[in-house]
C-alpha positions in Angstrom: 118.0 199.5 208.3 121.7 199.0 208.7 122.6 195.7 206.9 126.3 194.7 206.4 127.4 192.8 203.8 129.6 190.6 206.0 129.2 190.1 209.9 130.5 192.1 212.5 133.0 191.6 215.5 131.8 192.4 218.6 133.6 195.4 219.1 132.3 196.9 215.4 128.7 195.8 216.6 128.8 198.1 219.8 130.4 201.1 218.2 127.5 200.5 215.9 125.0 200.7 218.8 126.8 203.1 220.6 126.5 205.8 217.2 122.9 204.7 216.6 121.7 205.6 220.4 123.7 208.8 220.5 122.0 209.6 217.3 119.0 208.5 218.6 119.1 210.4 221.8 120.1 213.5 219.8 117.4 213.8 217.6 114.8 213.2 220.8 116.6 216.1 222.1 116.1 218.5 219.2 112.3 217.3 219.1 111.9 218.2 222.4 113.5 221.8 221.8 111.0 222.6 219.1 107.9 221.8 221.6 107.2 218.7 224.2 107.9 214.6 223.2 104.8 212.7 223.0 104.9 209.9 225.4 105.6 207.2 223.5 108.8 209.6 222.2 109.6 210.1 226.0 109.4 205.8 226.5 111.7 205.8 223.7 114.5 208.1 225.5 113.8 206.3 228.7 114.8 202.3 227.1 117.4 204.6 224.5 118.8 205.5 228.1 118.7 202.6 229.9 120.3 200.5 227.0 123.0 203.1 226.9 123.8 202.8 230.8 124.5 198.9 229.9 126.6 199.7 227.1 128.7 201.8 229.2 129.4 198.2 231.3 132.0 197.8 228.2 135.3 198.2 229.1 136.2 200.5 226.3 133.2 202.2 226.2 134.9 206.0 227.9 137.5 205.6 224.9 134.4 205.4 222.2 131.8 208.1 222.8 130.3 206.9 226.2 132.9 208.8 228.6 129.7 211.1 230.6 126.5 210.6 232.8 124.2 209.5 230.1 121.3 210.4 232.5 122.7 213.7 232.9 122.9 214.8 229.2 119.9 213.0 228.1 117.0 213.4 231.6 114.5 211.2 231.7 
């Protein structure tokens, strides 16, 4: 678990949940290549995507790694 030694801005905090649910979504991907995702691997792509959709609300969210159809890239 991610624990900083001093708080965060705002902006610091989503670029942090921005890398940590492209991370997550890529790693469900490369499960999935290797055979099927169990279904509570599958729930956990379906929120991962859903809480990336809201993220991509933030203004500056094109400019940091959230510029394509998340629904697209990750299916659910």
């Amino acid at each position: 678990m991610i624990r900083p030694e001093k708080k965060l801005s705002a902006r610091e905090v989503l670029l942090l949940l921005i890398d940590e649910g492209l991370y997550t979504l890529d790693d469900l991907n490369e499960i999935e290549e290797r055979g099927s995702l169990s279904e509570f691997q599958f729930g956990i792509r379906t929120s991962t995507v859903a809480f990336m959709e809201i993220l991509q609300m933030w203004e500056e969210s094109d400019e940091n790694g959230l510029d394509f159809d998340i629904e697209e890239a990750f299916p659910v």
